[in-house]
C-alpha positions, 0 to 999 in steps of 0.5 A: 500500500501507498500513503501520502502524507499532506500538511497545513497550518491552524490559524493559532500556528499549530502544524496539521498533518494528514496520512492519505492512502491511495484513494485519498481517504485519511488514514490519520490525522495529527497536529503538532504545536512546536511552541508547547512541543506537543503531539496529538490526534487531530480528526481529518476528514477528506472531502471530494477524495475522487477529484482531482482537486480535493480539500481536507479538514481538520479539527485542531486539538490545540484551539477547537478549530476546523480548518478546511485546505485544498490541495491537488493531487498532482502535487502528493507525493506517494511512499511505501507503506512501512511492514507492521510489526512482527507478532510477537511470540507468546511466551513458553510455559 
């Protein structure tokens, strides 16, 4: 699987960022306020995912906001998605 990762900014200067897959639908959603240097879930959503200019919003978990941005299609760039994690082996009795 593919993944493209998309970012903007909320208006109070936290970093949103969005993990697409290839139909442009958000895997995940996250914002980083580098002033406070914290992380934390932020809800996305994709709108018009089948177009070619499609927008994705968020809901800041830093100031209750929901920001809206457009982007293009053309403009992502896609990766690899990383293996998951190896199961890990139960343990003997």
């Amino acid at each position: 699987m593919k993944y493209a990762q998309i970012q903007s900014s909320c208006e109070c200067q936290a970093k949103l960022f969005a993990d697409l897959d290839e139909t442009r639908c958000v895997l995940r959603g996250w914002a980083k306020d580098m002033r406070r240097k914290q992380e934390s879930t932020a809800p996305a959503h994709a709108i018009h995912a089948d177009q070619e200019k499609f927008q994705v919003g968020w809901l800041c978990p830093f100031c209750n906001r929901n920001t809206l941005r457009a982007f293009d299609a053309s403009g992502l760039s896609w990766r690899a998605a990383p293996d998951p994690a190896p199961e890990p082996a139960s343990a003997a009795d």
